[in-house]
N, C-alpha and C positions, 0 to 999 in steps of 0.2 A: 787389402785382402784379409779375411776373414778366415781364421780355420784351427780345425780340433786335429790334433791328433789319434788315430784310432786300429784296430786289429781287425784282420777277418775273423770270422766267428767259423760258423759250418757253409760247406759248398753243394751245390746242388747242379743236376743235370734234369732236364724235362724234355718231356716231347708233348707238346702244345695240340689238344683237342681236336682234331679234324669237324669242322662247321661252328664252333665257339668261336667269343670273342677274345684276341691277342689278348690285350689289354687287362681286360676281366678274368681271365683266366693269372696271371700274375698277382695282380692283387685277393687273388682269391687262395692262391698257392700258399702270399705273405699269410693270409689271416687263419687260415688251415694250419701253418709249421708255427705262428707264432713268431712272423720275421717282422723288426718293427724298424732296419732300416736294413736295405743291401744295393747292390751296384749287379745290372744284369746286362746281358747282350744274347740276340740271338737275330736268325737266320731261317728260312723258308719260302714260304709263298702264302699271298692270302686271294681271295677272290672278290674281296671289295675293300674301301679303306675310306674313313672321314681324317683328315689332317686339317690341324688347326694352324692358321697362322696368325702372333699375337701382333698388333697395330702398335706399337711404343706410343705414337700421340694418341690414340684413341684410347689406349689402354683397356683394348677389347679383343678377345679372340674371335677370328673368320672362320666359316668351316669351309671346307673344298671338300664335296664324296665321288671316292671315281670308282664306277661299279664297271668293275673288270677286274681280270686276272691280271695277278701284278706280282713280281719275286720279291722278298723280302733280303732284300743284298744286305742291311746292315740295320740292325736295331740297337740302341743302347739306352739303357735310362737308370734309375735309382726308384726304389722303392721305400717313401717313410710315409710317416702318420702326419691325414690330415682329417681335423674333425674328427678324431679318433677311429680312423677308416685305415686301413692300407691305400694307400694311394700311390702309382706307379705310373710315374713320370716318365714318356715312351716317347724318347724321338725315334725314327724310321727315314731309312732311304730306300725307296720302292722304284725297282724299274719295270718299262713296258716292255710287251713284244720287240718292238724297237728299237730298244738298250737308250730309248730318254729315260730321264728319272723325277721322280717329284720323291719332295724332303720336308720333313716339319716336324711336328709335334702331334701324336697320333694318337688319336682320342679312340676311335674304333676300327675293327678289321674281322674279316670272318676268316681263320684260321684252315687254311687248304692243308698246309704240314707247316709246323715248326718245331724247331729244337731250340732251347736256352739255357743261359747258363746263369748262374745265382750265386753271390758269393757276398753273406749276413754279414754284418758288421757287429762288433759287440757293443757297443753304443745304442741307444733308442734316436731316432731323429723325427721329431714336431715341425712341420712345416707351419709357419705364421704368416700374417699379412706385413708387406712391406711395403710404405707408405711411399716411397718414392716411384717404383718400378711397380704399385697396385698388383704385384703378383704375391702366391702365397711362396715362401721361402725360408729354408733353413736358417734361424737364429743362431748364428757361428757368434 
């Protein structure tokens, strides 16, 4: 295992765009405050969602879009620099009307209500390509 030791920096509370995208509105936050790594989570509902899931042998991400109303029971991700972008790394556990759930890696969502929470690291984090696992990843 691989790892930095590091400090939270400043903490933040949001309430997430009613009709915007989750995802986009996050990384929009980082490049807006100037956050160039932090650890977030949040909660609400969205009214559509694309979820990626990555194939290990393919080493290719699937999309699933499920256009419907869906609770946003649990989001967590990390927000660093890829491409010199903010980029916000968003898994999701979204349930239905009928308390199933679908989980993954969530690429987009139209924002019904959300609240988040943000908490900046004082370290910068670069995400790179790693040759093994073909995904882009923190150089620890």
């Amino acid at each position: 295992m691989d790892y930095l030791e590091l400090e939270g920096a400043r903490e933040f509370v949001a309430r997430l765009e009613h009709g915007a995208d989750w995802r986009a509105q996050i990384e929009a936050f980082a490049a807006d405050e100037g956050v160039d790594a932090a650890f977030f989570f949040g909660l609400g509902a969205v009214q559509d969602a694309e979820i990626l899931y990555y194939d290990q042998e393919d080493e290719e991400y699937y999309p699933q879009t499920f256009d419907e109303p869906l609770e946003m029971a649990a989001c967590v991700g990390n927000v660093s620099e890829l491409d010199g972008e903010p980029f916000a790394h968003t898994h999701a556990v979204l349930s239905r009307e009928d308390g199933t759930t679908l989980a993954g890696h969530l690429d987009s969502a139209t924002v019904f209500a959300g609240e988040l929470y943000v908490r900046e690291f004082d370290v910068p984090l670069e995400r790179e390509y790693d040759e093994e696992t073909a995904l882009d990843l923190w150089p620890l």
